[in-house]
TORKEVEX-931811 format. One record per residue (C-alpha): residue number from 0; residue in one letter; x, y, z; chain. Coordinates in nm, 3 decimals. Layout:
NUM;A;X;Y;Z;A
...
This chain:
0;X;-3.692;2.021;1.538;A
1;X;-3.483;2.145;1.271;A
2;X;-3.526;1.978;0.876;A
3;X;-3.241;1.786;0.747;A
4;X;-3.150;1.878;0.409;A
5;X;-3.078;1.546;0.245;A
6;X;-2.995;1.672;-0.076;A
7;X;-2.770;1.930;0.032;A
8;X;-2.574;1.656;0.274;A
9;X;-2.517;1.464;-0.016;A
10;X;-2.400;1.699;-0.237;A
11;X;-2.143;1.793;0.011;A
12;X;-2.042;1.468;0.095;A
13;X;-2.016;1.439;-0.305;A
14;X;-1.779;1.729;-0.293;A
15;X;-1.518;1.596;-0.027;A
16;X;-1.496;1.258;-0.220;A
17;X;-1.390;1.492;-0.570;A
18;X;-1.173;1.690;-0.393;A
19;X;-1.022;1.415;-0.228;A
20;X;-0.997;1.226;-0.525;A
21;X;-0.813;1.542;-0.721;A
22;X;-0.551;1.547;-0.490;A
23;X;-0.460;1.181;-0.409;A
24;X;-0.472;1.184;-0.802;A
25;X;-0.244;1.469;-0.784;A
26;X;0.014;1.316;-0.527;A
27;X;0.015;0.997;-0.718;A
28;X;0.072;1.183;-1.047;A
29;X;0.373;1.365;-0.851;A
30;X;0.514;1.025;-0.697;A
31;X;0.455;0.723;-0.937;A
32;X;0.299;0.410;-0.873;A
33;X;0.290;0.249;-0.536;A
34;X;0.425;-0.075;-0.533;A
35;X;0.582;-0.313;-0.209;A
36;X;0.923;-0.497;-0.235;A
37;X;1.064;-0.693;-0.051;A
38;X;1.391;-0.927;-0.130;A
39;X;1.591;-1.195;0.044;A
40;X;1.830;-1.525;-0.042;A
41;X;1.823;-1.460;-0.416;A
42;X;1.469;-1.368;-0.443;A
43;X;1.308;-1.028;-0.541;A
44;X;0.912;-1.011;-0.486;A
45;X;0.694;-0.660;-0.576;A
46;X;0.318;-0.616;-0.529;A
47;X;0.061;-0.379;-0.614;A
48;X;-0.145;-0.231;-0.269;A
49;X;-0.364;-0.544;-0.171;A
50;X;-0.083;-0.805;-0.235;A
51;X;-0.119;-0.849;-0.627;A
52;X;0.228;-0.946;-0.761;A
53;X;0.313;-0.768;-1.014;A
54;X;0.696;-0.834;-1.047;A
55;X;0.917;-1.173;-0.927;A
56;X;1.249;-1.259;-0.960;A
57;X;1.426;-1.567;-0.875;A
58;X;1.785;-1.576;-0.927;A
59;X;1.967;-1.936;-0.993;A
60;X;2.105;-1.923;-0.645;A
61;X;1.808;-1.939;-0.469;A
62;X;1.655;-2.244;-0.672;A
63;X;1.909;-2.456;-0.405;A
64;X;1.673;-2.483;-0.137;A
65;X;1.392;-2.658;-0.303;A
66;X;1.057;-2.601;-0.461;A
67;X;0.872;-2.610;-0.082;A
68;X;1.147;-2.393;0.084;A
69;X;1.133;-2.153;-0.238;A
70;X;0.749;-2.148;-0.171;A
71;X;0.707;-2.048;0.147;A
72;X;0.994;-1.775;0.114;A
73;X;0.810;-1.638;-0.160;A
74;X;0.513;-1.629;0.031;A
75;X;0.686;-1.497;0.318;A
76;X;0.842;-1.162;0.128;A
77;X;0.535;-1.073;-0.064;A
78;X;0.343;-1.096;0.309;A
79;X;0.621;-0.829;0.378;A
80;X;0.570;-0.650;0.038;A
81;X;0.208;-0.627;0.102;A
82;X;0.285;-0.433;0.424;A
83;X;0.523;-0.224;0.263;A
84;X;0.276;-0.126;-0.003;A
85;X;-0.009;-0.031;0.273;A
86;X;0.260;0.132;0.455;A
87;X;0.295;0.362;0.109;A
88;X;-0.035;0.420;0.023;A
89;X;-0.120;0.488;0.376;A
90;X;0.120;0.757;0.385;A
91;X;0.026;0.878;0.025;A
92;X;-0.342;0.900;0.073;A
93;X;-0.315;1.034;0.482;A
94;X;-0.348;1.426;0.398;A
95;X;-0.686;1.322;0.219;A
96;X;-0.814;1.051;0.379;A
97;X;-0.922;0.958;0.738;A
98;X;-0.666;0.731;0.884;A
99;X;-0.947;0.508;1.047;A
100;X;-1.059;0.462;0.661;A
101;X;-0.742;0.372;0.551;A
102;X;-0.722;0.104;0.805;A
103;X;-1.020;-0.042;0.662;A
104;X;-0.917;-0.048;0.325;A
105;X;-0.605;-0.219;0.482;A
106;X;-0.390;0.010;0.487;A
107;X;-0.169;0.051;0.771;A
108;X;0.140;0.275;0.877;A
109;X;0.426;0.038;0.990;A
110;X;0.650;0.166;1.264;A
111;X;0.989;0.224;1.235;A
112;X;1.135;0.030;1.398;A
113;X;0.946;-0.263;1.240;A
114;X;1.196;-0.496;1.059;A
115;X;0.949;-0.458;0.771;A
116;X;0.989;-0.101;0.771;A
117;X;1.096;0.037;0.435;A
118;X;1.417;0.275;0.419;A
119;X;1.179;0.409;0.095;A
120;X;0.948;0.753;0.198;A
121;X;0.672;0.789;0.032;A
122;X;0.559;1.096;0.059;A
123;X;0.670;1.180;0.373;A
């Protein structure tokens, strides 16, 4: 039975992850940040990969409906932000990292001809 060189398995391992960190660095240098947005009735909602809002904008108009209908349509574009965001980092990271990785870190490719499919490519 052959040894298995632990040390040298992890020292390669170690070299993928720098390499693949250099270059998603580098395509994120080349792009900008990745953010999701997603708008509707007066309201403008942005978030960071993972769903943190970073931006929100609520115009007078939309202030009509009511503080629970306001809510939940808040709610309901940065749920479609979020997926816009995975959708761009997914695409961003792809040429460095395994797609079944991505998907764990929750980052998913959204089909085209999903409505919440983003006229924006990232990348492509």
């Amino acid at each position: 039975m052959a040894e298995f060189d632990v040390d040298l398995a992890v020292s390669r391992v170690a070299e993928q992850a720098d390499r693949a960190g250099a270059e998603a660095e580098a395509r994120f240098a080349r792009s900008g940040p990745v953010v999701g947005k997603a708008s509707a009735d007066g309201i403008e909602v942005q978030v960071a990969p993972g769903g943190l809002l970073t931006g929100l904008t609520i115009h007078r108009s939309a202030l009509r409906h009511g503080s629970t209908v306001l809510a939940d349509q808040i709610l309901e574009l940065a749920q479609r932000a979020t997926r816009r965001a995975g959708d761009k980092m997914y695409h961003a990271l792809a040429p460095v990292v395994d797609a079944e990785q991505l998907e764990t870190l929750g980052y998913e490719p959204i089909p085209d001809d999903d409505p919440d499919a983003d006229s924006y490519s990232y990348g492509r």
